[in-house]
Backbone as XML, in Angstrom:
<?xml version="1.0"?>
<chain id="A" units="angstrom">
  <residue number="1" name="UNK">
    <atom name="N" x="7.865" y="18.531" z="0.774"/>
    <atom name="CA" x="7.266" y="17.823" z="-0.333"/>
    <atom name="C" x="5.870" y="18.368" z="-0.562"/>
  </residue>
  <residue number="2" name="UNK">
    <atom name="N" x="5.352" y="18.761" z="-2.077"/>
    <atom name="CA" x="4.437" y="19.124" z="-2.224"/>
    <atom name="C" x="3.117" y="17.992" z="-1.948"/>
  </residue>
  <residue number="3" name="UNK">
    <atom name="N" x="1.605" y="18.380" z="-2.083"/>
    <atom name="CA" x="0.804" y="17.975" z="-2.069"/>
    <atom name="C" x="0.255" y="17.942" z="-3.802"/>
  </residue>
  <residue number="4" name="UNK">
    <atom name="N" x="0.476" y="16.253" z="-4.229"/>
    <atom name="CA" x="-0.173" y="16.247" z="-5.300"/>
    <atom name="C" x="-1.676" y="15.283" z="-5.280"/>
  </residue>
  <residue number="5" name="UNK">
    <atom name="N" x="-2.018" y="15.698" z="-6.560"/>
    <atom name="CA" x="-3.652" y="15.440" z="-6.751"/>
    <atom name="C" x="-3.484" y="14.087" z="-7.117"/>
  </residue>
  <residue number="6" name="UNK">
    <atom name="N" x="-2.171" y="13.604" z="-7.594"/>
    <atom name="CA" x="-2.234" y="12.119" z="-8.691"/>
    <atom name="C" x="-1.024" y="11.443" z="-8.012"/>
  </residue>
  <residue number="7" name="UNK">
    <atom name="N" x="-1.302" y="10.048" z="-7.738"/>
    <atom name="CA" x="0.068" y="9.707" z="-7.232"/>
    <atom name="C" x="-0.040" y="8.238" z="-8.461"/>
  </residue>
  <residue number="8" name="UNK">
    <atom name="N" x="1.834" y="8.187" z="-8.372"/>
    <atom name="CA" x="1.621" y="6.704" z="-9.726"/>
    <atom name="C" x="1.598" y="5.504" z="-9.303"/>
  </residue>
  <residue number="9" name="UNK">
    <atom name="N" x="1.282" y="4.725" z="-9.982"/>
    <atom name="CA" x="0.517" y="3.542" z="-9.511"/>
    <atom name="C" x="1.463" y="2.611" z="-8.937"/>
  </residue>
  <residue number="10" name="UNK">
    <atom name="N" x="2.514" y="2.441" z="-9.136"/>
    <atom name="CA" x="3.504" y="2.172" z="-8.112"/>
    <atom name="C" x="3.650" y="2.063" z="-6.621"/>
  </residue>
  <residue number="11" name="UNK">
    <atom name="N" x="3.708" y="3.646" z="-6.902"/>
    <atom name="CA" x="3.083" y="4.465" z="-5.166"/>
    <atom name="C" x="2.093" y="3.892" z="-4.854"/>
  </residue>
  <residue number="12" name="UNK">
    <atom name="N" x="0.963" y="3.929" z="-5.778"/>
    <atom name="CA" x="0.296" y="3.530" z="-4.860"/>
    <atom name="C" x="-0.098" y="2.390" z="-4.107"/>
  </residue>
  <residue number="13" name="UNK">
    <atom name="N" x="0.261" y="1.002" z="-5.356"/>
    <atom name="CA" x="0.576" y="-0.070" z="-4.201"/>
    <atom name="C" x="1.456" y="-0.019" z="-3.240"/>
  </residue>
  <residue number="14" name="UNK">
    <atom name="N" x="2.817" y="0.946" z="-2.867"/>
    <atom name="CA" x="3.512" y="0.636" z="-1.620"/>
    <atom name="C" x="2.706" y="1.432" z="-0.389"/>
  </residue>
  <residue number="15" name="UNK">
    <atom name="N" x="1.921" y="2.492" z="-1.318"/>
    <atom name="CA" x="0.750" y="2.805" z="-0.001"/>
    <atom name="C" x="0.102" y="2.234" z="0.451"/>
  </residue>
  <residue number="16" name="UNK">
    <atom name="N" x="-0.557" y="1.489" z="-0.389"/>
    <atom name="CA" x="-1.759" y="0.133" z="-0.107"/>
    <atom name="C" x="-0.640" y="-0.905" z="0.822"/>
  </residue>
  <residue number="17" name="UNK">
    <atom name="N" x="0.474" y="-1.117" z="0.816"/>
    <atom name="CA" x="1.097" y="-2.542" z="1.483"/>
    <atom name="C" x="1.355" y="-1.849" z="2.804"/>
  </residue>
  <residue number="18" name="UNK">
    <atom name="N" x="2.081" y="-0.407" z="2.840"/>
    <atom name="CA" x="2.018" y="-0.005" z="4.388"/>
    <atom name="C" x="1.245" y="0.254" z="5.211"/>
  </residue>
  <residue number="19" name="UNK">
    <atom name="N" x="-0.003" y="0.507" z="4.657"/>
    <atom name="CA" x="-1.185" y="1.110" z="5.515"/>
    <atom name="C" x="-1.410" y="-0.365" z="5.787"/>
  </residue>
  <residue number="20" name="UNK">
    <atom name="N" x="-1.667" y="-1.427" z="5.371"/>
    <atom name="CA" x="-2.142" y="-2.393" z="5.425"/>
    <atom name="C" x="-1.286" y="-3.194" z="6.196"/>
  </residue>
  <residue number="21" name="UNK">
    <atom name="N" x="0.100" y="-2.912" z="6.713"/>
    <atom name="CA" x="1.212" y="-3.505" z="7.533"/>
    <atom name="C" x="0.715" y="-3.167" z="8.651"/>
  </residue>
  <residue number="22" name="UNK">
    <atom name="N" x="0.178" y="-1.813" z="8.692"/>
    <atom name="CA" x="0.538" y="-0.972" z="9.909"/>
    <atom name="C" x="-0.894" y="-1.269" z="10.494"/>
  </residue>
  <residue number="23" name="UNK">
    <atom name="N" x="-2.100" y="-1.138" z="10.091"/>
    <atom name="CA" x="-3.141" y="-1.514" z="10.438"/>
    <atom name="C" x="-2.942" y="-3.797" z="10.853"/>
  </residue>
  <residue number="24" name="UNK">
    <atom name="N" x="-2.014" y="-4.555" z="10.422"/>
    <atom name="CA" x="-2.424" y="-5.926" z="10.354"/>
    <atom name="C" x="-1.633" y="-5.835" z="11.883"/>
  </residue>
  <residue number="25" name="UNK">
    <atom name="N" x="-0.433" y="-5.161" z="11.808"/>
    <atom name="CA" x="0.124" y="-5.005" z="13.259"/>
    <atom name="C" x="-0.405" y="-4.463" z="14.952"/>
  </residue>
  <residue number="26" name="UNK">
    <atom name="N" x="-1.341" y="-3.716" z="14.120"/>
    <atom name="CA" x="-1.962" y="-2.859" z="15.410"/>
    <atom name="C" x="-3.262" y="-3.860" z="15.629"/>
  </residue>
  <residue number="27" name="UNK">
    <atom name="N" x="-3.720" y="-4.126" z="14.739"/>
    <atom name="CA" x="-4.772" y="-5.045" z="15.198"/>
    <atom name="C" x="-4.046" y="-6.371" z="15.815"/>
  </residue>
  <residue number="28" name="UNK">
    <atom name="N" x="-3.034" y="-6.995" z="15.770"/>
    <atom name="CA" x="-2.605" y="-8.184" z="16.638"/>
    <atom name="C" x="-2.024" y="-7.424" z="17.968"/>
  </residue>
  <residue number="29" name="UNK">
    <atom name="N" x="-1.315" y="-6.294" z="17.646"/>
    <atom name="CA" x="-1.283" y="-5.794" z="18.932"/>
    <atom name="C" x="-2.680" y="-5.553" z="20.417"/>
  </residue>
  <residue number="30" name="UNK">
    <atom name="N" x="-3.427" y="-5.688" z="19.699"/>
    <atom name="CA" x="-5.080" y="-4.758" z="20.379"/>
    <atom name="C" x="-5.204" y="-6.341" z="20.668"/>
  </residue>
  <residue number="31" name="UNK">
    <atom name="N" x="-5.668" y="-6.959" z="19.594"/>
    <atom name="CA" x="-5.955" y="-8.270" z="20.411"/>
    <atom name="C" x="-5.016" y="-9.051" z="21.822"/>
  </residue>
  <residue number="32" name="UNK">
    <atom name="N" x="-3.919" y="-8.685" z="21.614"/>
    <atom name="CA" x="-3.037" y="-9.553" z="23.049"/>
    <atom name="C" x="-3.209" y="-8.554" z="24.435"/>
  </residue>
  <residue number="33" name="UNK">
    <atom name="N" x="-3.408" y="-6.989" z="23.772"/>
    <atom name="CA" x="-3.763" y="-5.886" z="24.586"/>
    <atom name="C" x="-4.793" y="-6.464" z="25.647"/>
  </residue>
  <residue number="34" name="UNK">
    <atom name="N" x="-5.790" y="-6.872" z="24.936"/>
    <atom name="CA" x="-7.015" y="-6.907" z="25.335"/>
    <atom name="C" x="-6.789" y="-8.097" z="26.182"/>
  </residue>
  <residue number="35" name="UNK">
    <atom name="N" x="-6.593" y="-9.425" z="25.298"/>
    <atom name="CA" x="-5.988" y="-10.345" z="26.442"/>
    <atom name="C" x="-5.487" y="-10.508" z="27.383"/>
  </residue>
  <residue number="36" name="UNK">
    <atom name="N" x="-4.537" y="-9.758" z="27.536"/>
    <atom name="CA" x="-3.525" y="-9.364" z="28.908"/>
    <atom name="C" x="-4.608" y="-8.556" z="29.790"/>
  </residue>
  <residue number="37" name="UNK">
    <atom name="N" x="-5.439" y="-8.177" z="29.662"/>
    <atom name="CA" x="-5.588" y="-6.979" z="30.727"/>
    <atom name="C" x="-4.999" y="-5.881" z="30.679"/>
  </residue>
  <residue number="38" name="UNK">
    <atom name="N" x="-4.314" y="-5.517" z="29.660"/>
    <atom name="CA" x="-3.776" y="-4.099" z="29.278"/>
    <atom name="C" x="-4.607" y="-3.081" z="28.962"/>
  </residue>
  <residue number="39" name="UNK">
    <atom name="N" x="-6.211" y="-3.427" z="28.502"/>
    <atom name="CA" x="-7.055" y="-2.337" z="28.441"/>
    <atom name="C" x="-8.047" y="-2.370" z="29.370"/>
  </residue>
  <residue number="40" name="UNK">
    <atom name="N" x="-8.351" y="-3.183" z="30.371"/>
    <atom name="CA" x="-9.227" y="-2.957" z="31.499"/>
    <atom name="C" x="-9.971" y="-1.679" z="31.625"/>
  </residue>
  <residue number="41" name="UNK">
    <atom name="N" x="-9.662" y="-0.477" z="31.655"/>
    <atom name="CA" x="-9.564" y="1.055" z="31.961"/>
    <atom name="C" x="-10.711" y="1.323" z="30.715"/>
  </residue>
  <residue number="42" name="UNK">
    <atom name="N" x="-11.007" y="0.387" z="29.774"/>
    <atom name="CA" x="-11.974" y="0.839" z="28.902"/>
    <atom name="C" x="-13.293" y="0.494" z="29.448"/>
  </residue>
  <residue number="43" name="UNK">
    <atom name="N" x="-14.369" y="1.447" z="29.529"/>
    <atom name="CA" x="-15.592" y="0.825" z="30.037"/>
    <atom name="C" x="-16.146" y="-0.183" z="29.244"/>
  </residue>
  <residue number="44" name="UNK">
    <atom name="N" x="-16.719" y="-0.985" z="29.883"/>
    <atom name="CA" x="-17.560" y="-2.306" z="29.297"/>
    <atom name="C" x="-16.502" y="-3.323" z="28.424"/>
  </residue>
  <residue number="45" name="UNK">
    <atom name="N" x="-15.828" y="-2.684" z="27.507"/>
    <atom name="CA" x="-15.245" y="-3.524" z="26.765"/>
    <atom name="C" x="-13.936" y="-4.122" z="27.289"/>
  </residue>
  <residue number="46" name="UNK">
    <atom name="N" x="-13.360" y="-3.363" z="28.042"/>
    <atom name="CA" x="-11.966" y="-3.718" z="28.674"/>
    <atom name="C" x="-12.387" y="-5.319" z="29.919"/>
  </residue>
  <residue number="47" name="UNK">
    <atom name="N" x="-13.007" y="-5.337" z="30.416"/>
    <atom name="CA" x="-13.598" y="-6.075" z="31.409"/>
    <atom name="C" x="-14.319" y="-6.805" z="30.338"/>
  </residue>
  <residue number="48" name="UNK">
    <atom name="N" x="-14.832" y="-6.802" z="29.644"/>
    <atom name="CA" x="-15.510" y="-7.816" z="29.020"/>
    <atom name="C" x="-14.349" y="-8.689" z="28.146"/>
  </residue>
  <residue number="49" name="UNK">
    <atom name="N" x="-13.749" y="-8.237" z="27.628"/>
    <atom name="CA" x="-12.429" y="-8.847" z="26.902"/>
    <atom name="C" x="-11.215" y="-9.417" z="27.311"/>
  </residue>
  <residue number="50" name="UNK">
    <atom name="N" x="-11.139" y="-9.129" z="28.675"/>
    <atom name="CA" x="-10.255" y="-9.650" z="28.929"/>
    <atom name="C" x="-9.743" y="-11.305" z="29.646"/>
  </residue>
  <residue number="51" name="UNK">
    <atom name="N" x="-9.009" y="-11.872" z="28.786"/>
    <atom name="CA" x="-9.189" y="-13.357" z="28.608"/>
    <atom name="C" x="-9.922" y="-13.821" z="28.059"/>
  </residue>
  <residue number="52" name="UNK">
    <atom name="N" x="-10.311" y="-13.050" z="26.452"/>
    <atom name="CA" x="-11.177" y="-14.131" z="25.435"/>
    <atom name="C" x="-10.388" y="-14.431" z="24.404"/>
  </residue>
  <residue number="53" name="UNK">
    <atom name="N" x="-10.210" y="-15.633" z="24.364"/>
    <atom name="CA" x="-9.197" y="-16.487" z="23.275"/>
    <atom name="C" x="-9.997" y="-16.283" z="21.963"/>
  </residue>
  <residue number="54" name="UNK">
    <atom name="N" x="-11.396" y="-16.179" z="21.904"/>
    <atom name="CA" x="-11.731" y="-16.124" z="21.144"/>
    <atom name="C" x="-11.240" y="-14.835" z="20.273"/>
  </residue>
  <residue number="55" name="UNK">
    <atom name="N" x="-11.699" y="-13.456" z="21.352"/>
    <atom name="CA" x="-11.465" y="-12.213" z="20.145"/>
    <atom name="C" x="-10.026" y="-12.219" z="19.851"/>
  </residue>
  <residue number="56" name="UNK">
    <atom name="N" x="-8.560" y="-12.740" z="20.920"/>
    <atom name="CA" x="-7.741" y="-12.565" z="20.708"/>
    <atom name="C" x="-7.147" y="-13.495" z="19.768"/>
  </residue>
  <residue number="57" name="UNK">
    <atom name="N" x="-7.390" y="-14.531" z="19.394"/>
    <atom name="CA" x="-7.149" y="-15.548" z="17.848"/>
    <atom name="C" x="-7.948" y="-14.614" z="16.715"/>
  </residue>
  <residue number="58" name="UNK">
    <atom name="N" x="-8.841" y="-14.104" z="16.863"/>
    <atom name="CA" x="-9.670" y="-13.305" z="15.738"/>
    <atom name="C" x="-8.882" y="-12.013" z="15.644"/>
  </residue>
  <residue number="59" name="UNK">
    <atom name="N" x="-8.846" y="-11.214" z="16.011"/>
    <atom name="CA" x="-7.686" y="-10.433" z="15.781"/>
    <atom name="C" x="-6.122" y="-10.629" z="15.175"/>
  </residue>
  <residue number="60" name="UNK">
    <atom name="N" x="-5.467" y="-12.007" z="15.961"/>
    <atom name="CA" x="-4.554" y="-12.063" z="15.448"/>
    <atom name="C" x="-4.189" y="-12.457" z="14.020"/>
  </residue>
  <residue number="61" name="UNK">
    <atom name="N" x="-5.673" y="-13.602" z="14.020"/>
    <atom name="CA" x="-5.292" y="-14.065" z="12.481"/>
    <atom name="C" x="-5.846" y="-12.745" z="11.142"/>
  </residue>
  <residue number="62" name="UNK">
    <atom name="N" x="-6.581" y="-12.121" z="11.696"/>
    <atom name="CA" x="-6.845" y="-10.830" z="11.093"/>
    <atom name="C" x="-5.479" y="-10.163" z="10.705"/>
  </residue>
  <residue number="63" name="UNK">
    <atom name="N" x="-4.903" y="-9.345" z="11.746"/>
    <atom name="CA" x="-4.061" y="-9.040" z="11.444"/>
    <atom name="C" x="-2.789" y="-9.571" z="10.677"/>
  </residue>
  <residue number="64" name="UNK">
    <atom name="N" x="-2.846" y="-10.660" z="11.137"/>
    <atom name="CA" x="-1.703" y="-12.005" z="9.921"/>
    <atom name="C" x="-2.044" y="-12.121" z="8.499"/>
  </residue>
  <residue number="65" name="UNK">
    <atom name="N" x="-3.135" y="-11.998" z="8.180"/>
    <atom name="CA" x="-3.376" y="-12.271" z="6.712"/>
    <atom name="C" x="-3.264" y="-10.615" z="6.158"/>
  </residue>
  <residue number="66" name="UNK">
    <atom name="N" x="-3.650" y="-9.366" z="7.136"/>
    <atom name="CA" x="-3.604" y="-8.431" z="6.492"/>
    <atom name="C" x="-1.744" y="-7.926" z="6.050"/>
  </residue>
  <residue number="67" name="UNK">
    <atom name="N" x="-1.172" y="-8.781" z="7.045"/>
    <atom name="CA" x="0.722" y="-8.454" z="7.443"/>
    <atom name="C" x="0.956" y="-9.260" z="5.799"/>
  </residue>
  <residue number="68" name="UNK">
    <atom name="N" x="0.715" y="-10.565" z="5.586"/>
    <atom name="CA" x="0.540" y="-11.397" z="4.532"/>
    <atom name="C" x="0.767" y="-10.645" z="2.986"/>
  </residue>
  <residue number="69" name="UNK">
    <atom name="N" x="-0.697" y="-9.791" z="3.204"/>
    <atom name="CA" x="-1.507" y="-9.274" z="1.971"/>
    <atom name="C" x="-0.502" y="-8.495" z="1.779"/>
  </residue>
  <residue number="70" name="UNK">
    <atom name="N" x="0.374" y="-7.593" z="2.538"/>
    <atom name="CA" x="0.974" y="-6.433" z="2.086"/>
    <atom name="C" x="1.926" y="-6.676" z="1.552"/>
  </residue>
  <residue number="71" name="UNK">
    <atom name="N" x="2.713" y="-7.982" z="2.265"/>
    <atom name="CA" x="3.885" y="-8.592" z="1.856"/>
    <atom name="C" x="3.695" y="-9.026" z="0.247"/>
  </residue>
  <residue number="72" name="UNK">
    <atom name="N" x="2.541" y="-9.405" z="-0.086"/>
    <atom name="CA" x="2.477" y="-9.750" z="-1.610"/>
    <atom name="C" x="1.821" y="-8.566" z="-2.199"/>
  </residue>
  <residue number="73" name="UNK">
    <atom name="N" x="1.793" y="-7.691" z="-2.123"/>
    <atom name="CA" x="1.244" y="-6.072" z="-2.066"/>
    <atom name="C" x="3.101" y="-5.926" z="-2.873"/>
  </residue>
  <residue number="74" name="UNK">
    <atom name="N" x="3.658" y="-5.878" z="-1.958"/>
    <atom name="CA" x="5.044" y="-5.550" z="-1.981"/>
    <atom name="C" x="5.843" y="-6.127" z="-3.056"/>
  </residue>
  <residue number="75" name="UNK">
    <atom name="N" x="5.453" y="-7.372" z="-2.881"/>
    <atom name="CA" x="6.265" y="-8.892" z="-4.497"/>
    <atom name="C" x="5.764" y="-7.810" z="-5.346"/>
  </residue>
  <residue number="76" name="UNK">
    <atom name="N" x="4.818" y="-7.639" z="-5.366"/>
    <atom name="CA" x="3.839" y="-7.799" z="-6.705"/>
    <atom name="C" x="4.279" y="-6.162" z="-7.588"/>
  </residue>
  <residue number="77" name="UNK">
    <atom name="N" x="4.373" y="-5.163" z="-6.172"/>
    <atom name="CA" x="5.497" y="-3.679" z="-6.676"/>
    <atom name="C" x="6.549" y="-4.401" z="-7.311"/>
  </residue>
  <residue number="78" name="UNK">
    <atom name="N" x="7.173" y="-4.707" z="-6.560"/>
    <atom name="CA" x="8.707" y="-5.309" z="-7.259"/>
    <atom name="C" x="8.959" y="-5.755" z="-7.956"/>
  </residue>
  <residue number="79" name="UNK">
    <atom name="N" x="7.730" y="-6.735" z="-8.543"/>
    <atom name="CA" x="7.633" y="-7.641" z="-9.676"/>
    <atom name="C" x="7.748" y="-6.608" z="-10.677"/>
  </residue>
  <residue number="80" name="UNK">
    <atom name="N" x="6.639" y="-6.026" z="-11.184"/>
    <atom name="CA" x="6.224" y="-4.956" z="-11.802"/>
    <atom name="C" x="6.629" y="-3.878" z="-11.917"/>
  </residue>
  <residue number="81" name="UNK">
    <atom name="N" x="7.782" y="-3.234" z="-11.080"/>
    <atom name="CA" x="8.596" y="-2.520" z="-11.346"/>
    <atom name="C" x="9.806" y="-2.203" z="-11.797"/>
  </residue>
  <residue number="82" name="UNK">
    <atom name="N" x="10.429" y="-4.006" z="-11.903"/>
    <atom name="CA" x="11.248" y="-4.170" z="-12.955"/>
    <atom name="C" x="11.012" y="-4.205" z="-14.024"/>
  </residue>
  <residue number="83" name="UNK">
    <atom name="N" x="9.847" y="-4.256" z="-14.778"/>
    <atom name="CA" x="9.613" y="-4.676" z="-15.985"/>
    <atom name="C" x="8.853" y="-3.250" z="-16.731"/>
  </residue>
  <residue number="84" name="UNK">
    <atom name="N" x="8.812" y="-1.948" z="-15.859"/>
    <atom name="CA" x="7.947" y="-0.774" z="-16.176"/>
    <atom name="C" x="9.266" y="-0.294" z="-16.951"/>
  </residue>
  <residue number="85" name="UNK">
    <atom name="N" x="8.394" y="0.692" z="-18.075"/>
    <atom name="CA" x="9.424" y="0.880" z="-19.181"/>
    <atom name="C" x="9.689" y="2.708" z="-18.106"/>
  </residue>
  <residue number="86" name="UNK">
    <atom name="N" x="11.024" y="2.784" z="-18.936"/>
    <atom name="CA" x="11.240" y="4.120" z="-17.661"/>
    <atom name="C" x="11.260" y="5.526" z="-18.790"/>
  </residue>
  <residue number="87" name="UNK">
    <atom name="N" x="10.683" y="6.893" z="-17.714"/>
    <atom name="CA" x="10.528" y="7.904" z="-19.028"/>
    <atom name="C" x="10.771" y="9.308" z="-18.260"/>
  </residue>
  <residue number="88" name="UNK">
    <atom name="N" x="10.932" y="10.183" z="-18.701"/>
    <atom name="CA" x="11.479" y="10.840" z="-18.077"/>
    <atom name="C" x="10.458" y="12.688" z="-18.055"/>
  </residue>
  <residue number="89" name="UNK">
    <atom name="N" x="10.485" y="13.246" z="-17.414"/>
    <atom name="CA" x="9.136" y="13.607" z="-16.819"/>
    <atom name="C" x="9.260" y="15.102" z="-17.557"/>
  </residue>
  <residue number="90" name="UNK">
    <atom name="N" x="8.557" y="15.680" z="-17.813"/>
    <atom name="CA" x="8.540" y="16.921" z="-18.517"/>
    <atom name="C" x="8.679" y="17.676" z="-17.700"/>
  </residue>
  <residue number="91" name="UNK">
    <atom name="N" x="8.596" y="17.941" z="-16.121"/>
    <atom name="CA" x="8.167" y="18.832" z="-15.491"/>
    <atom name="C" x="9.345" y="18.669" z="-14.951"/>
  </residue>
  <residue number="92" name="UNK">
    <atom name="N" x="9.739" y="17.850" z="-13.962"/>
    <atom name="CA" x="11.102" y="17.995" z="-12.618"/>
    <atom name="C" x="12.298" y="17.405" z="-13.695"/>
  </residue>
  <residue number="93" name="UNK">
    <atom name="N" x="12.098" y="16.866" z="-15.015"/>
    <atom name="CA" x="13.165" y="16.343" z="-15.943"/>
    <atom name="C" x="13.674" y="14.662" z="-14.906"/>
  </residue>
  <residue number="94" name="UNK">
    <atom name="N" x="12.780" y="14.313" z="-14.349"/>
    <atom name="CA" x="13.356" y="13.057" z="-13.336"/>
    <atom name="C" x="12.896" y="11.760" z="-14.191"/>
  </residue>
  <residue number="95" name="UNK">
    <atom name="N" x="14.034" y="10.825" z="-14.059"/>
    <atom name="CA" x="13.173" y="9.286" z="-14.646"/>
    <atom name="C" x="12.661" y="8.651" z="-13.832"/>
  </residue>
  <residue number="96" name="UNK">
    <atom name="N" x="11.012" y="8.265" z="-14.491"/>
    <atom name="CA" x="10.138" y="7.876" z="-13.696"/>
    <atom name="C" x="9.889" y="6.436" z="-14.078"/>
  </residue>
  <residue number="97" name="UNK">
    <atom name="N" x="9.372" y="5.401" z="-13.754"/>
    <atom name="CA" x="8.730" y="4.401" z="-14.354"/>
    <atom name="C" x="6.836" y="4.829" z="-14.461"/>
  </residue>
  <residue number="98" name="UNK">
    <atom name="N" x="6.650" y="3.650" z="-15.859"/>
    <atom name="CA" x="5.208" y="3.846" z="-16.209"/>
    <atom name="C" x="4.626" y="2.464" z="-16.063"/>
  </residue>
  <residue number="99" name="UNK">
    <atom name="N" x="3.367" y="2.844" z="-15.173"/>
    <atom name="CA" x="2.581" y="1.374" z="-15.939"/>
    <atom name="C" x="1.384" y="1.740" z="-16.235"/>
  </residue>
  <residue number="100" name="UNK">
    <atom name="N" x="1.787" y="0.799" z="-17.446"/>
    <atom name="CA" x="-0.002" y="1.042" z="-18.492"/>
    <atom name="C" x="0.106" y="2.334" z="-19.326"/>
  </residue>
  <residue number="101" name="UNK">
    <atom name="N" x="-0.572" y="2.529" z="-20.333"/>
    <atom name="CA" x="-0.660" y="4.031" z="-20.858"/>
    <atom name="C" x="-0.266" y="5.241" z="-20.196"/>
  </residue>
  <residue number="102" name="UNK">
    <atom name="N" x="-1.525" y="5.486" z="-18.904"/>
    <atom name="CA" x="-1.630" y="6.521" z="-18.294"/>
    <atom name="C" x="-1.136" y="6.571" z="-17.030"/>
  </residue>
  <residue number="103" name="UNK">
    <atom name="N" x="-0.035" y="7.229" z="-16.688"/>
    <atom name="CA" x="0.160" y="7.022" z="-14.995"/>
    <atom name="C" x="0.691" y="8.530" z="-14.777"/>
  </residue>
  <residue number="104" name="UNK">
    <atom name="N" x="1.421" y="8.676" z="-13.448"/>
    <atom name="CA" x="1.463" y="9.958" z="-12.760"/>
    <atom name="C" x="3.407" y="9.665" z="-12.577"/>
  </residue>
  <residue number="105" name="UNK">
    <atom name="N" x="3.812" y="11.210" z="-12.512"/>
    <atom name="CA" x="5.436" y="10.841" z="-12.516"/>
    <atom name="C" x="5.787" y="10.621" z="-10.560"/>
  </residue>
  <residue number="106" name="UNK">
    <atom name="N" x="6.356" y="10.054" z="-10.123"/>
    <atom name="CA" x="6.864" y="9.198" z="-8.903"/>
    <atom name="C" x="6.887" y="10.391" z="-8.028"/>
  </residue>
  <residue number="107" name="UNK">
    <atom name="N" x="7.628" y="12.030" z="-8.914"/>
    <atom name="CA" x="8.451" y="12.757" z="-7.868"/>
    <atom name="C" x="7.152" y="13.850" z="-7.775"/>
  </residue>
  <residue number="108" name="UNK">
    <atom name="N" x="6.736" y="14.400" z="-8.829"/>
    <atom name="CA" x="6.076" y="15.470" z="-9.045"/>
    <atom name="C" x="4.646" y="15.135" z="-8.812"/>
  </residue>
  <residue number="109" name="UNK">
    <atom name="N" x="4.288" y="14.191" z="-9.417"/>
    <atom name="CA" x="2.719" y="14.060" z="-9.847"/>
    <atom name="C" x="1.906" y="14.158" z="-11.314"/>
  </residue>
  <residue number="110" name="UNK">
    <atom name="N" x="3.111" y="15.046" z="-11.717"/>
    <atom name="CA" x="2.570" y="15.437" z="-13.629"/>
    <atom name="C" x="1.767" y="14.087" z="-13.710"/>
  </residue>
  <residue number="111" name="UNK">
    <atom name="N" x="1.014" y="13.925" z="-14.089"/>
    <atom name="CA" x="0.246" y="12.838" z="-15.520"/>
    <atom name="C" x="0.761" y="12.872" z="-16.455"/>
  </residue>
  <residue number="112" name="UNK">
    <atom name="N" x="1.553" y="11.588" z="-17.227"/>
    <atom name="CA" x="1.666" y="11.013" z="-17.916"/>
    <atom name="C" x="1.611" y="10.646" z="-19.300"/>
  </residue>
  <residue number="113" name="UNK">
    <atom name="N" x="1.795" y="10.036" z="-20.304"/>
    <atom name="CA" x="0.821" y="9.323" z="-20.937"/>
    <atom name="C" x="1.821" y="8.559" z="-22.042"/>
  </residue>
  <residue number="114" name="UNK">
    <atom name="N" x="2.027" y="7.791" z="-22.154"/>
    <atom name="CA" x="2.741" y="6.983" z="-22.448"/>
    <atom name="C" x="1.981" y="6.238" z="-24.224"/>
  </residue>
  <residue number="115" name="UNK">
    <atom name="N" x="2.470" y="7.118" z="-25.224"/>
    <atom name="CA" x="2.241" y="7.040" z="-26.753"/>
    <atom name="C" x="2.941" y="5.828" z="-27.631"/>
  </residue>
  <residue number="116" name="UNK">
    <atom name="N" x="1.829" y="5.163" z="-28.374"/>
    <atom name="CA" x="2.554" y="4.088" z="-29.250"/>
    <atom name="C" x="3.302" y="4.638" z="-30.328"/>
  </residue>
  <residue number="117" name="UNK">
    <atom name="N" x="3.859" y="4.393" z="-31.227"/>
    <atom name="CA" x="4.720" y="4.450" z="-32.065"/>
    <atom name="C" x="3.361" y="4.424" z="-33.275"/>
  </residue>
  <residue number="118" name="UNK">
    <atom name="N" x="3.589" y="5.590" z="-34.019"/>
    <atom name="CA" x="2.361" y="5.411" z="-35.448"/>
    <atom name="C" x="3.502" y="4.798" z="-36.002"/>
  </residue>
  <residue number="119" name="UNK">
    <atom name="N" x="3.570" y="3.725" z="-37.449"/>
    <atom name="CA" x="3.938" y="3.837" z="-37.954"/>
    <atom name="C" x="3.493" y="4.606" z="-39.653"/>
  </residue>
  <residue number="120" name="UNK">
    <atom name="N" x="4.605" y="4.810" z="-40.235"/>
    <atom name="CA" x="4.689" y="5.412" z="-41.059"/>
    <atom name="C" x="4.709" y="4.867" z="-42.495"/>
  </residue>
  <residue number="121" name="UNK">
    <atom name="N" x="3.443" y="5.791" z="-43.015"/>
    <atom name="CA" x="2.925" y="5.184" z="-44.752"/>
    <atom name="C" x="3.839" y="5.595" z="-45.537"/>
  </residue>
  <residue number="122" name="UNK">
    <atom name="N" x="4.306" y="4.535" z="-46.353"/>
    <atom name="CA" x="5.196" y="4.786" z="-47.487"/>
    <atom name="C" x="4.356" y="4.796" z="-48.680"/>
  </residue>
  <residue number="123" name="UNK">
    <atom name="N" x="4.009" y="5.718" z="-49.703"/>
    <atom name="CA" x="3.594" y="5.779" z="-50.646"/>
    <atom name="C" x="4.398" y="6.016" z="-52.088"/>
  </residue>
</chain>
């Protein structure tokens, strides 16, 4: 898969909901880490952390609202991606969905641009 400059806005909320899964997970993970005594081996902080309810509720609910956010990260793709009008790409010939005027095609990257209808003067 190539490296493009433009990704469509689609994409990019399911980027925004996974990074944001994957980061809400690792941070509840680190917090019970820390709790348990699973990171001891870290200087200062491993020994200092271990058995604080405090950082480990702060972490977890951190990570819960970020697990949360993505999940409606995710509705909110889905919502919106049924309702994107679909067009088909000049470059790879693939049907893409659009949102808004200007967006980027799903497979390639081309930019977009999504034209109203002039209508036409009868004289």
């Amino acid at each position: 898969m190539k490296k493009t400059e433009r990704l469509s806005k689609i994409k990019r909320m399911r980027t925004w909901g996974n990074w944001s899964m994957v980061i809400g997970l690792l941070l509840m993970y680190t917090g019970y880490a820390f709790f348990a005594g699973y990171l001891d081996f870290i200087p200062l902080l491993g020994p200092l952390l271990k058995g604080s309810h405090i950082f480990m509720t702060l972490l977890l609910i951190i990570g819960f609202l970020l697990t949360m956010a993505s999940t409606v990260l995710f509705m909110i793709s889905g919502m919106v991606s049924t309702s994107a009008p679909q067009v088909s790409c000049p470059s790879c010939q693939k049907v893409t969905k659009m949102l808004g005027k200007d967006d980027a095609c799903m497979f390639c990257g081309q930019p977009l641009r999504l034209e109203d209808e002039q209508p036409q003067n009868q004289t």
